[in-house]
N, C-alpha and C positions, 0 to 999 in steps of 0.2 A: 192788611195785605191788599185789599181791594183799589184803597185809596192809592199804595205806592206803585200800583197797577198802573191807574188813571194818569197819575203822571207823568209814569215813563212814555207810555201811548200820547200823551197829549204831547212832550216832548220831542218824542219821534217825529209824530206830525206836524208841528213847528218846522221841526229844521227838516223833513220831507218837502214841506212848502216854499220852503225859503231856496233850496236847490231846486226846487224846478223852478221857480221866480229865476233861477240867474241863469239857466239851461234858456227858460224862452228867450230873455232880453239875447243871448250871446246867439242865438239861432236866428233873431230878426234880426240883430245887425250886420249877419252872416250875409241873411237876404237880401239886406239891405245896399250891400257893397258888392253881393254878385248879379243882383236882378234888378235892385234900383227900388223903388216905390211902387210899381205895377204886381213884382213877384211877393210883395208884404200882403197888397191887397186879396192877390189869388188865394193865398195860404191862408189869411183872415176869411175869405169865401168859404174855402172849402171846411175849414174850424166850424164855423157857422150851421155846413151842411150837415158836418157830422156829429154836432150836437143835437141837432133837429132830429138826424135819425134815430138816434140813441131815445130820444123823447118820446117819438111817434112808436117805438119797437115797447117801451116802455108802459103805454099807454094801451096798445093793443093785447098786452100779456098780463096787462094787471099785475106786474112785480113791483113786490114793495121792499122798504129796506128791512 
């Protein structure tokens, strides 16, 4: 039972990843055709920002998985 657990979860997450892969590409090329190469970069910035945060908040509270 365990194992047909593992699969279905590993499956899900597969094609969970796979849709968000095609969600980003179809959002940056959104960007891409309404703001140009400037508004990719912002968006790449602020990505960047709010992963650090996440890490620093992470870091402070000692939460683990």
């Amino acid at each position: 039972m365990n194992q047909i657990t593992e699969i279905v979860a590993s499956g899900a997450m597969s094609i969970l990843v796979i849709l968000a892969g095609i969600i980003v590409h179809a959002v940056k090329s959104w960007l891409v055709t309404k703001g140009g190469t400037n508004a990719v970069k912002i968006v790449e910035i602020l990505a960047k920002n709010a992963v650090n945060a996440v890490e620093q908040i992470n870091k402070e509270t000692d939460l683990k998985r």
